[in-house]
N, C-alpha and C positions, 0 to 999 in steps of 0.2 A: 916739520913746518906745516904741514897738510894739513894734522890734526889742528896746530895751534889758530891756522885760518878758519878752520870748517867750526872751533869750538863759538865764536862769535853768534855764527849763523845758525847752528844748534841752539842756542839757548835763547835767540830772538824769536825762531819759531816754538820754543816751550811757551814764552810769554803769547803769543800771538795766535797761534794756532787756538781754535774752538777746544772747547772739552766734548769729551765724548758723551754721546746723547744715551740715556737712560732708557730703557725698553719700555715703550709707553703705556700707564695703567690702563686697562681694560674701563670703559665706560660704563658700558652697560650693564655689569654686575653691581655696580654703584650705585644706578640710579634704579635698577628693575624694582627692587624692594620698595622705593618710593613711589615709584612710576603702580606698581600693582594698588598700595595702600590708596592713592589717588582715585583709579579708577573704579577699585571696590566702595570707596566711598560715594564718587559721584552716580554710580549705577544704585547703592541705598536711596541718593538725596531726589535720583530722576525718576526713580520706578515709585510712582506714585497712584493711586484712585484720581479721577476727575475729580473739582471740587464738591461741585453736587454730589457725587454720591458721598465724599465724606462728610458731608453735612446730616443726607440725611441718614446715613449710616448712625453717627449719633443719636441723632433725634427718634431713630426709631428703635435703636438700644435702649433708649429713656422709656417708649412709650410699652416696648414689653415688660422692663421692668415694672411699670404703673401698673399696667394688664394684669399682668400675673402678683403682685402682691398684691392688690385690691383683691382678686379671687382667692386668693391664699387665706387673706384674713376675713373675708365674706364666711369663709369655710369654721377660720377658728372663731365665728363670733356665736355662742353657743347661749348667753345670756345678756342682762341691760347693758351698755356698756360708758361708765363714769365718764371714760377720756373723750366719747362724742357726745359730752352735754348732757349725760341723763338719757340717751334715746335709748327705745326700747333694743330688743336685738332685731323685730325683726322692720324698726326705721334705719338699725343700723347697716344692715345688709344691703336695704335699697341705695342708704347713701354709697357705699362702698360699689355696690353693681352700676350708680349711675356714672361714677367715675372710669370704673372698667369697658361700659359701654361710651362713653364718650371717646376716650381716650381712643378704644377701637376704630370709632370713624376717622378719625386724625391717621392712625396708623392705614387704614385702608384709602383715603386721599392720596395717602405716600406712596401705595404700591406701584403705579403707573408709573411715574419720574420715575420711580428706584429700577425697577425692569428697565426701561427706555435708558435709563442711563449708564446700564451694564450693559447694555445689548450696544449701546452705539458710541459708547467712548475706549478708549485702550485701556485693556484692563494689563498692571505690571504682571510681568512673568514670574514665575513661583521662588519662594525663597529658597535655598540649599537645601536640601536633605532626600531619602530614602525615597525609595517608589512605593513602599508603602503610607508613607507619612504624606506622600502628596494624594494617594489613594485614598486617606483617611481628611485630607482637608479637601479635596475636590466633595466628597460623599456628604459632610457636614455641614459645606458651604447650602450644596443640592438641596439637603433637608432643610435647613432654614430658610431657604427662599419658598420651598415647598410648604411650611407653614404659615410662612409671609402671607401667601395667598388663600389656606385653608382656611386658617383661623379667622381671619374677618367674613369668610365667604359664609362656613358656615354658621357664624356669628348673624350676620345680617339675616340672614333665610330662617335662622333661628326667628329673629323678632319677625322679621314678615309674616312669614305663614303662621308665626303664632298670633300673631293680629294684634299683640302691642305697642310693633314699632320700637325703634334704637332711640333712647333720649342722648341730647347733646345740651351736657353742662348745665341743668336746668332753662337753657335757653328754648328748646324746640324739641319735637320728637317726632323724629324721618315716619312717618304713618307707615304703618302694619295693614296688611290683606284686609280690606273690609269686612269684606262677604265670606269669611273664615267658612270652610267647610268638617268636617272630621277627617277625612284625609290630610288637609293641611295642615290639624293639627297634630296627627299622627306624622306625620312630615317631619315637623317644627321637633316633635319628640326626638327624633331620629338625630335631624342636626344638631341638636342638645346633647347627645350624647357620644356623636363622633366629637362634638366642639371639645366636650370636656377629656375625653380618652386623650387626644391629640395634646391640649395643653398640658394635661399632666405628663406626657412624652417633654415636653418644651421644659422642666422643671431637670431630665437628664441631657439631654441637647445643649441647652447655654451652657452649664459650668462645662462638659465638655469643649465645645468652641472656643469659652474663655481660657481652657487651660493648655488648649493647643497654640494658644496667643502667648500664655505665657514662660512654652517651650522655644521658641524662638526669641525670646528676651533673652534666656537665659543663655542660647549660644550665641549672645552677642547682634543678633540681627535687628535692623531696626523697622520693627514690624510695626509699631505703632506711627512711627512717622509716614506711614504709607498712607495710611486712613484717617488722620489728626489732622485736621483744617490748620494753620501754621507751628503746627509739631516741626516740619521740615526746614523754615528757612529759621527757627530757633535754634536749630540742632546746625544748621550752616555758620550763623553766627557765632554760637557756641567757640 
């Protein structure tokens, strides 16, 4: 009789009673793998150059490129040359050197902002890899701000003390030393010849630089969006 009372009440509490609670999955090994992908990304999208310097980071990647292939081909122009009109080789030199010299001023206007604007904005902190690899972009960075300043410097002192003066684009020509002496133009020799050693150094320097650029593409880092004026919120929309 016991059991036929108590089976009522047994089987109202199977129906009624909760089920038993499931041991609860762990969170955060679920979400870490996203949670990491997130903040490795937003740490790509935040660690950026100030704009200005990406601007003139460009602009004066353009203006060496000008520099140094206008002297490259000043170098290989050896006779008259058809493609500039019939000019002789040596009109065509000057055309070629008036561009290199202008172009120079343009790039020496730049160096001030571009200094003041590494010195006084947050520069992003370094991307992944090796102490030597950062040993090798700190050194390379160094050298090219070092010719940043060389090369116009003794560019300018060049025309000066040789008493010609820097033309700009056929428009004007920054005036040369008047009263030239021979020491100044022994001078002018000098910086003529540190100018040219130094850029012919600048002919292994860039493709260096650029290929240390293009070791971080390839482990995935996004080294160009750091320095690309809206490279970044392209690659956010993306």
């Amino acid at each position: 009789m016991m059991l036929r009372a108590r089976a009522p009440r047994l089987l109202f509490r199977s129906f009624t009673a909760s089920p038993p609670k499931a041991a609860p999955t762990p969170i955060a090994p679920r979400l870490l793998p996203a949670r990491r992908s997130l903040s490795s990304s937003a740490v790509q999208f935040e660690e950026q150059y100030a704009g200005g310097l990406q601007w003139l980071h460009w602009a004066m990647a353009a203006g060496f490129a000008v520099t140094l292939g206008t002297a490259k081909l000043s170098q290989w122009t050896t006779a008259d040359t058809p493609w500039n009109g019939g000019r002789t080789k040596g009109q065509t030199k000057g055309y070629l050197m008036t561009i290199h010299k202008s172009t120079a001023v343009l790039l020496t206007a730049a160096i001030v902002p571009r200094v003041a604007l590494k010195l006084l904005t947050r520069v992003p902190a370094a991307l992944p890899g090796g102490r030597l690899e950062h040993l090798a972009a700190d050194v390379s960075h160094g050298l090219l701000y070092g010719f940043m300043l060389w090369m116009p410097a003794t560019g300018m002192a060049m025309g000066y003390f040789g008493g010609k003066g820097v033309p700009f684009f056929w428009q004007f020509t920054i005036p040369g030393k008047a009263d030239k002496t021979k020491e100044d133009g022994a001078f002018a020799g000098k910086m003529f010849g540190w100018h040219t050693t130094a850029g012919s150094l600048l002919y292994y320097l860039i493709p260096i630089h650029v290929g240390g650029a293009m070791v971080h593409v390839l482990k995935g880092h996004a080294i160009f969006a750091r320095i690309t004026p809206g490279l970044n919120a392209a690659v956010k929309s993306a």
